[in-house]
N, C-alpha and C positions, 0 to 999 in steps of 0.2 A: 491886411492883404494889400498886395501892388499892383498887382494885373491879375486879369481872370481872362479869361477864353471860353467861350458861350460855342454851341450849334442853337440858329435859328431858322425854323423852318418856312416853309412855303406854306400857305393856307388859300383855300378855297373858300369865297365869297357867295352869299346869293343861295345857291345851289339849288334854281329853278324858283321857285315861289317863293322863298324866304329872302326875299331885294333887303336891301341894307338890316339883315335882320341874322339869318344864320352864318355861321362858318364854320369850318373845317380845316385842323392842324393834317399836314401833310407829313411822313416821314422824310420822303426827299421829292424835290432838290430842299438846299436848305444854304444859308449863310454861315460864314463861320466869321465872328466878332472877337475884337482882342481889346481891351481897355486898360490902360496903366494908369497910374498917378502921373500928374505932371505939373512943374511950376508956368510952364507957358500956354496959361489958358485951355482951349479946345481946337486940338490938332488934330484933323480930319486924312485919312489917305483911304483908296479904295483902288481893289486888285477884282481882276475875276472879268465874270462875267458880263460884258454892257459897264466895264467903269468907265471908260469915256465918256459915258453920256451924265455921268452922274459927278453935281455940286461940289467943289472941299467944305465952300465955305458954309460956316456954322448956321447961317440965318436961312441959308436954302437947301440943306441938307435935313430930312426927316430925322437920323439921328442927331445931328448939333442942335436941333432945336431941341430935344430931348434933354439934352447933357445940358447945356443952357439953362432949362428952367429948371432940374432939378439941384446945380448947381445953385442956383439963385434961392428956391424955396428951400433948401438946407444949410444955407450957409457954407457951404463946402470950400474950402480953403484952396488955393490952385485951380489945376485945372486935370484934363484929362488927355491923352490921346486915345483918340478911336481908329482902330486898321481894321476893315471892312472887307473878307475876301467873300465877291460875291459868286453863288451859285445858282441863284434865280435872277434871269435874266428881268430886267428892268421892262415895264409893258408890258409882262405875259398874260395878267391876270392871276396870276399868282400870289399876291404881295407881298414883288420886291422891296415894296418901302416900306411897308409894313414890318416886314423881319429885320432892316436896319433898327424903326425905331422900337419895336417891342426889344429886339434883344439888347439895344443900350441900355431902356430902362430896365431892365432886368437885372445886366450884367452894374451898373450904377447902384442897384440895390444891393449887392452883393458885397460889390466892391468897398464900400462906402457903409456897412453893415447898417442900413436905413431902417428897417424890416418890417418895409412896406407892404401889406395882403398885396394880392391879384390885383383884385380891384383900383386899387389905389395904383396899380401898376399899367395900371389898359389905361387909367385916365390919363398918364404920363404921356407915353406911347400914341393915341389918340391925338394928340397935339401934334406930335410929328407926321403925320396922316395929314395935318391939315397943309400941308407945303404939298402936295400931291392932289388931294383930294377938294382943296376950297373951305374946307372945315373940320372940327374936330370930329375923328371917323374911328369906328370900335370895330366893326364886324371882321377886319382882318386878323387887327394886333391882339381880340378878347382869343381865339384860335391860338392864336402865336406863344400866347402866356399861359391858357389852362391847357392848351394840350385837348385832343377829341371831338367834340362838335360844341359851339356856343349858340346861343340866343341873347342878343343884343335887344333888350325889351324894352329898356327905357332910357331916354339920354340924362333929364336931369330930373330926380338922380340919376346916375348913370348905374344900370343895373343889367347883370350879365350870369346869364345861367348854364352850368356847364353840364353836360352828360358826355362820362368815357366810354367812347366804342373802341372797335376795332373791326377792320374790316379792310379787305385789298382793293384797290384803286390803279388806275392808270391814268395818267396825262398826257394830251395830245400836243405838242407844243409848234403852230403854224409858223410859219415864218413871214408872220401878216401884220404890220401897224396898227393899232389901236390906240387909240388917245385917251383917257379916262373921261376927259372934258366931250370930245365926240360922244360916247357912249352912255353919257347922263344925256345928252343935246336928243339925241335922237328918240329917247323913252315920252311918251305921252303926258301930259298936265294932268289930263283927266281920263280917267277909264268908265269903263260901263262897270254897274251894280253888280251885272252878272260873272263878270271875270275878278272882280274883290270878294267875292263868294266862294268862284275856284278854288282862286289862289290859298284864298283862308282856310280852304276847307282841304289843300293837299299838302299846305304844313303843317295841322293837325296829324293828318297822315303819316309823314316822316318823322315827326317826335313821337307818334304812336308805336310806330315799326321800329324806334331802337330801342325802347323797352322789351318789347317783346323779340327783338331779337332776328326781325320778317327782312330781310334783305331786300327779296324781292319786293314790298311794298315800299320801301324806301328808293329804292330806283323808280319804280312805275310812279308814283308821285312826284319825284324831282321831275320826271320829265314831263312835269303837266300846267308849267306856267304857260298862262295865258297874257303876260300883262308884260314880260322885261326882253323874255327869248326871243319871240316873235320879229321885233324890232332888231338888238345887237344882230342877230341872224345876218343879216343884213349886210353887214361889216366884216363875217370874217366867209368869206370864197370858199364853197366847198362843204362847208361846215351841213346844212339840210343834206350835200348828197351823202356825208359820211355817216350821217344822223338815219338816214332812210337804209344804207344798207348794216347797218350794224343793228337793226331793233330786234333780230333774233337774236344776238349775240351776247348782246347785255343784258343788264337788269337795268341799268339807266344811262343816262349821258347827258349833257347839260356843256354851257357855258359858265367857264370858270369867273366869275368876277366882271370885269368891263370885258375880256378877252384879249388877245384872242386863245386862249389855253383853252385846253375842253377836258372836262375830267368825265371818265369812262367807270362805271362798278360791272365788270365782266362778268359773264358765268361762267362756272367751271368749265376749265380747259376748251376756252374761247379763244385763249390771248392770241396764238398764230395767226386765224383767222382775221381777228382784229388789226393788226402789224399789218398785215400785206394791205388790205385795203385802206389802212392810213397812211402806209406811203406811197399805195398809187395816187391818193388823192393829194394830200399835202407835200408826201416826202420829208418829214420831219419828224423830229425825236419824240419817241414814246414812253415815255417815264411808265414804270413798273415799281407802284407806291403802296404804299397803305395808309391809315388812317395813324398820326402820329402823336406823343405824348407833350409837344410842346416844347420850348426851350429848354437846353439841357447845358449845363457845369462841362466843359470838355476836361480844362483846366485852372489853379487858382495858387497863386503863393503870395 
């Protein structure tokens, strides 16, 4: 193979009690990744969405450092070009840098026929997290690769549990700055006994509710952090009052990641209702998603 062409999607972090712990593949928005073979090292360009804002170079771009070291720990001969046309805006809480680097490593694997598991595939990915995040970070890119909902349980070893759901989703996306570095800064050292209780005890709840299938108990538990929401809340304008009038509306709502994205699970034939009082408060785009399979092959020769 010479080039491949990947869809990488957007994934939801957190998602209420589960802090650096659960996530969630999104169907869209999503990246679209193209990687060739090449003799001159790693060529980086990016189109779309928020590319202004974002590195060429390899050492500060979440994919190049991807391509980078798996070029290096395989001995890979040349190099690569990477063209990056992004569709999740960079900062949303979304992660956007998460789907560069999960889907390099990916499409690296493919390309390069490695035929590396999952797992060996997040810890890739991971690495590229850590040019964004400060350290090696799973909870977006394990999403990104199996697709459905993950649990990031252990770092070293690094171990990550997948269950596929499906299920419809909406994103609110403000048009409000969040820093990632703000949004760790602001969260507490220490919390009380009583809210590591909560929390533990209403993500039990959520992996309880996709076996069985209970929607509503998986929203009604997301929205029952006591320890991370409270605080980001804080940071994105609006968000409590959209939060107070939408609680007939949904089954749950939450802050997506550091934010400022907010991911919405509606009840039947809610959506309109929800739309108008999102854009009288934000005025901002409403992604109408569902819960998605993970990066996908678009093309490959």
């Amino acid at each position: 193979m010479e080039r491949i062409k990947v869809i990488s999607p957007a994934t939801s972090a957190n998602l209420g009690p589960g802090y650096d712990i659960f996530g969630l593949a999104l169907s869209e928005p999503y990246d679209i990744i193209t990687l060739s073979r090449s003799e001159e090292g790693i060529v980086i360009s990016v189109r779309g969405e928020g590319a202004d804002r974002i590195p060429r170079e390899v050492d500060k771009n979440t994919a190049g450092v991807v391509a980078r070291e798996m070029i290096k720990d395989f001995n890979i001969e040349g190099g690569v070009k990477i063209e990056i046309h992004k569709g999740i805006r960079p900062g949303s809480g979304l992660g956007s840098s998460a789907a560069s680097s999960a889907g390099v490593a990916f499409a690296m694997n493919e390309l390069f026929d490695l035929k590396l598991s999952k797992l060996e595939l997040v810890k890739y990915a991971a690495l590229g997290e850590s040019i964004s995040a400060g350290f090696p970070h799973a909870d977006n890119v394990a999403p990104a690769i199996y697709g459905g909902f993950t649990m990031v349980i252990n770092y070293n070893p690094l171990e990550v549990l997948h269950v596929p759901v499906d299920f419809k989703m909406l994103v609110a996306l403000p048009d409000i700055e969040v820093s990632t570095k703000k949004a760790r800064d602001i969260l507490p050292d220490k919390i009380p006994l009583t809210s590591m209780v909560n929390n533990v005890g209403k993500a039990c709840g959520m992996v309880y509710s996709l076996f069985k299938g209970d929607i509503e108990l998986f929203g009604r538990c997301m929205m029952g952090d006591r320890v991370v929401e409270p605080h980001r809340a804080q940071l994105i304008p609006g968000y409590k009052e959209v939060k107070e009038k939408l609680k007939d509306l949904v089954y749950g709502i939450t802050i997506s990641g550091s934010g400022p994205g907010v991911i919405i699970i509606p009840r039947e034939g809610e959506v309109p209702k929800i739309e108008k009082i999102v854009d009288k408060v934000w005025g901002c785009p409403l992604y109408c998603t569902k819960v998605g399979p993970g990066i996908q092959v678009l093309e490959g020769d």
